[in-house]
C-alpha positions as CSV (number, residue, x, y, z in Angstrom):
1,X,-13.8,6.3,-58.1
2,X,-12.1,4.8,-61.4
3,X,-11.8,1.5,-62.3
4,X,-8.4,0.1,-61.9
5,X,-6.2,0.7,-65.2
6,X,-6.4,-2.6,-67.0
7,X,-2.3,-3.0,-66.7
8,X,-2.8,-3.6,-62.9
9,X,-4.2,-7.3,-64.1
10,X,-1.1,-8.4,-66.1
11,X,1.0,-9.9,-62.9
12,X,-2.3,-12.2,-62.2
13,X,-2.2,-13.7,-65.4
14,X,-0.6,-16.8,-64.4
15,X,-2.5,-19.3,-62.6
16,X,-1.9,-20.0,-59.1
17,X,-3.0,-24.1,-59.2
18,X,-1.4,-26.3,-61.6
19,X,-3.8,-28.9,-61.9
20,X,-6.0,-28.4,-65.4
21,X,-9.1,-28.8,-63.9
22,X,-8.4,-25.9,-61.0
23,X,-7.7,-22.8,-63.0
24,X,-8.9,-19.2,-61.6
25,X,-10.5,-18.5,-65.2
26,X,-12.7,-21.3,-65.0
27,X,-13.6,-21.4,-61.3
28,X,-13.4,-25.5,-61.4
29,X,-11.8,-25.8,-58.5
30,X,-12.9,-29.4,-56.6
31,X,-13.4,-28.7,-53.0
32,X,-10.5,-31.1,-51.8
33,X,-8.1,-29.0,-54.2
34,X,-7.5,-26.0,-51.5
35,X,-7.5,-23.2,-54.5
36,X,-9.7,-20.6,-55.0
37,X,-11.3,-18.7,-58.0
38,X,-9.0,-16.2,-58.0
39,X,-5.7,-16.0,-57.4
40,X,-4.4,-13.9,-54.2
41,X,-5.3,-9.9,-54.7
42,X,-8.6,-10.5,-56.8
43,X,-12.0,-11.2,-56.0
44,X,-14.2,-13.9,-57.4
45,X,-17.1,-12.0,-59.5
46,X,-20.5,-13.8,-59.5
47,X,-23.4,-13.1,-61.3
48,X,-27.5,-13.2,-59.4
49,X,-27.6,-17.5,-60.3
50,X,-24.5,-17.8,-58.8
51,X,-22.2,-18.0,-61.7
52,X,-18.6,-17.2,-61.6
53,X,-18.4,-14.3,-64.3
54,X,-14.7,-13.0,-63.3
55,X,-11.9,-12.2,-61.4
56,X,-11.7,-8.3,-60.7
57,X,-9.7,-6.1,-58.1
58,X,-11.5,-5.4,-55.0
59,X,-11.8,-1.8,-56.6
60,X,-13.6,-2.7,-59.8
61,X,-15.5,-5.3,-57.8
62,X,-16.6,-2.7,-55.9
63,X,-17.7,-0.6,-58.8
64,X,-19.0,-3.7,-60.6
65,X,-21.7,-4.7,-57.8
66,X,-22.7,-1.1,-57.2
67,X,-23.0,-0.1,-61.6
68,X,-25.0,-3.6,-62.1
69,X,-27.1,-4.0,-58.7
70,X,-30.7,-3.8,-58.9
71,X,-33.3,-3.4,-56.5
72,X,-36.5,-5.7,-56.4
73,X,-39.8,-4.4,-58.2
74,X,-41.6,-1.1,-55.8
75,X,-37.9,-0.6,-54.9
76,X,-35.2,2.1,-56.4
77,X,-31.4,2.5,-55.6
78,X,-30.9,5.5,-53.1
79,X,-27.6,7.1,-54.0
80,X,-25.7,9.8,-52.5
81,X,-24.5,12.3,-54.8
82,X,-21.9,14.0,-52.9
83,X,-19.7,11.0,-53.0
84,X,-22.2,8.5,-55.2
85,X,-22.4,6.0,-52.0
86,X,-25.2,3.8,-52.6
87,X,-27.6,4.2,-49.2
88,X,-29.5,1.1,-49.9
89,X,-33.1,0.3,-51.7
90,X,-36.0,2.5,-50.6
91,X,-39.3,2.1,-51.8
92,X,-40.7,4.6,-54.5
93,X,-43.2,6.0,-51.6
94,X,-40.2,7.0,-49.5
95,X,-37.7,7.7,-52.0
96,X,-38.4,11.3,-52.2
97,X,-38.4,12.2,-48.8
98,X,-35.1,10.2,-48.3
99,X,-33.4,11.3,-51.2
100,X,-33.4,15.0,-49.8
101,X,-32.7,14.1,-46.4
102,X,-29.4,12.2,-48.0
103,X,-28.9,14.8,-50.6
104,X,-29.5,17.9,-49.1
């Protein structure tokens, strides 16, 4: 699956809160101010220490977390080529006999 053509962002360029310190590019937003990260229609992006890196379509989220997840150490991503559905983490001992049973 593509990404999502980078026009498709232009209508969320304005910001949905109007106070300075809640804007969807910084992520400020205080608890008692009822806004999100992002406005409506795109998905708050975090990175592993829980920073907020951006606000993507739930299609490029999608690709994001599958293109930059990694698996602990003794563990390898098990993808299915057919469709390139990730499966899960499998350790290295089992990743051969899994891989053929998914990708026969």
């Amino acid at each position: 699956m593509p990404y999502t053509e980078q026009s498709a962002y232009n209508k969320f360029q304005a910001s949905v809160c109007s106070k300075p310190e809640c804007h969807p590019h910084t992520c400020g937003c205080k608890s008692d101010d009822k806004c999100g990260c992002c406005p409506p229609g795109l998905v708050a992006t975090y990175n592993d220490d829980g920073v907020h890196l951006a606000c993507l379509t739930p299609n490029d989220a999608e690709l994001f977390q599958k293109n930059t997840f990694t698996c602990k150490d003794g563990y390898v991503k098990l993808v299915r080529t057919s469709d390139g559905v990730f499966m899960g983490c499998v350790s290295e001992s089992a990743f051969a006999e899994l891989y053929a049973a998914v990708n026969p």
